[in-house]
N, C-alpha and C positions, 0 to 999 in steps of 0.2 A: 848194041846196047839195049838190054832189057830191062823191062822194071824186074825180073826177080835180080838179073847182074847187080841193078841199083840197089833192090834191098840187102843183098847180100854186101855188098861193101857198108850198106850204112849200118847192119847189123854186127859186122867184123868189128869197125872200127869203136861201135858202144860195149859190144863183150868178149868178143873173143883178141882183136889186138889193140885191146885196150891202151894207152898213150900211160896213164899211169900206175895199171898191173900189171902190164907187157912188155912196154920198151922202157919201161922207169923216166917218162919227160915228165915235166913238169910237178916234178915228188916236192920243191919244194915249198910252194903255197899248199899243197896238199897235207904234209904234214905240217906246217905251221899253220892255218887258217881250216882245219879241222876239227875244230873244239868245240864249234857252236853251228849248228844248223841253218842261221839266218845267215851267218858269215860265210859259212860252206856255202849256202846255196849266191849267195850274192858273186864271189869269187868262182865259180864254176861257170854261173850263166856270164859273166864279162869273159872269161877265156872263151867260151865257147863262143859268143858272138863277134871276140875278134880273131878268131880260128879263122870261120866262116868270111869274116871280107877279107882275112890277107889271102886265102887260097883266090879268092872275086880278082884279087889282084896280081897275085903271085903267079898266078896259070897265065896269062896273059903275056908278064911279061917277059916269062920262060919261054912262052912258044914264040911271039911276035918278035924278040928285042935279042933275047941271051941266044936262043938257038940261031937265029940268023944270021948273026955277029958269031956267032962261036965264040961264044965268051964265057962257058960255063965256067970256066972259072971264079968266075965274078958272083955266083949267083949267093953263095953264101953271104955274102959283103950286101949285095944286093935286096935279100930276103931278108936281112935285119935291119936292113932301113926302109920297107916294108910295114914290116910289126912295129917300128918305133914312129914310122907316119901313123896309122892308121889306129895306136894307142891313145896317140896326143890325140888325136880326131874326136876319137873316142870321148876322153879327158872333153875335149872343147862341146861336143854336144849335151854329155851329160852336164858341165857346169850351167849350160846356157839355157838346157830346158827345163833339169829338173832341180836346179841354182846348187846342187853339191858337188862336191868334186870325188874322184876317184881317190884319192889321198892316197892310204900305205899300198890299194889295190895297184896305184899305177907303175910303180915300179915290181911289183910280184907277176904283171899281167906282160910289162914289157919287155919281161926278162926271163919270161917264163918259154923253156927250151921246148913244151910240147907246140906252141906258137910256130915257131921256126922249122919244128920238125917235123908237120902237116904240110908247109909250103913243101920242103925239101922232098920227105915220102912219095907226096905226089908227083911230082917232076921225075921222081925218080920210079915211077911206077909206071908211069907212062900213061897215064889217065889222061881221057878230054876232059874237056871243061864241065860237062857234066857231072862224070863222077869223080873230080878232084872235088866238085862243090860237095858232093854229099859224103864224101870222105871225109870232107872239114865235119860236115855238120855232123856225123858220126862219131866221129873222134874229140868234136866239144861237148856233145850229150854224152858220151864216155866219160869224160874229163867233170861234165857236171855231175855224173849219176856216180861217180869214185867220190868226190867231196860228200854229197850227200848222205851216201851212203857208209862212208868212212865217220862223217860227223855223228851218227847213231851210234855205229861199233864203238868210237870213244867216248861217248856218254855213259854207255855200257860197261866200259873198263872203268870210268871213272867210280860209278857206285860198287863196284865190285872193291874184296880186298883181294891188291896184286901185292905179293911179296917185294921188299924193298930192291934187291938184284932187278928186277924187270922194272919198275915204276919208271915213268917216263919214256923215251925214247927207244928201250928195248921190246918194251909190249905194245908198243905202236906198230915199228918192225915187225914184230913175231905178227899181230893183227892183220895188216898189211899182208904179209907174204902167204897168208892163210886164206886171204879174199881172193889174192893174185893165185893161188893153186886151185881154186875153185871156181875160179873164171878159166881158167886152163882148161878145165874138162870141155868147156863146150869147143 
């Protein structure tokens, strides 16, 4: 394990196998909660920080619990209860420190399949614990810098005139699938 092996995974996981250009997870907070830049970025940084502690926790307990047991079977079952402790966690610290709650985020965060599909990728990639963590953190700065980045290109659609056939949900797609061919190349 090298720092370039490191940066290249964490580099993979923000551009080139982006979570939502690439494998299409978590498309749909992305396309609902892209409309405004503070919302995009609020909802991007909460996936991305609960990316990063379910792998904290997912790697562990794939190598020490599920492999030893030979219970992968179990792991999917296991990986979304997981994401749904470590939500509510989430949920109880932000209520207690910063007295708000996560509201419509906590169910878009808890249910959001690129979460689940960071623990699973990694087990299934066969990462140490090192670079499953920075494959999270890769693939939530991926996940953050898609909202961000998506919430511009839709401002940008917005002031434009799109013809009534595309308005809405079709020129998001077409948007969308235009950023994801362009992250393609690298």
């Amino acid at each position: 394990m090298t720092v370039k092996s490191l940066l290249t995974i964490l580099l993979g996981g923000v551009l080139v196998n982006n979570y939502v250009f690439q494998k299409f997870l978590g498309v749909t907070p992305f396309l609902g909660n892209s409309k405004k830049e503070c919302r995009a970025f609020g909802v991007g940084a909460a996936v991305a920080v609960v990316m990063l502690l379910t792998a904290l926790i997912a790697w562990p307990v794939q190598t020490f619990i599920l492999d030893k047991l030979s219970a992968g079977y179990l792991q999917t079952l296991v990986f979304v209860i997981i994401v749904l402790v470590v939500v509510y966690l989430a949920e109880l610290f932000v209520n207690k420190v910063m007295k708000k709650s996560l509201g419509v985020y906590f169910p878009l965060i808890a249910l959001n399949s690129a979460v689940l599909g960071i623990a699973v990728n990694n087990a299934a990639d066969g990462y140490n614990f090192i670079e499953a963590l920075v494959a999270s953190l890769g693939a939530g700065l991926g996940f953050l810098l898609a909202m961000v980045v998506f919430s511009g290109v839709r401002r940008r659609i917005n002031e434009q005139f799109v013809p009534a056939a595309f308005r809405g949900l079709p020129i998001t797609l077409l948007a969308a699938g235009i950023i994801s061919l362009a992250l393609y190349a690298f």
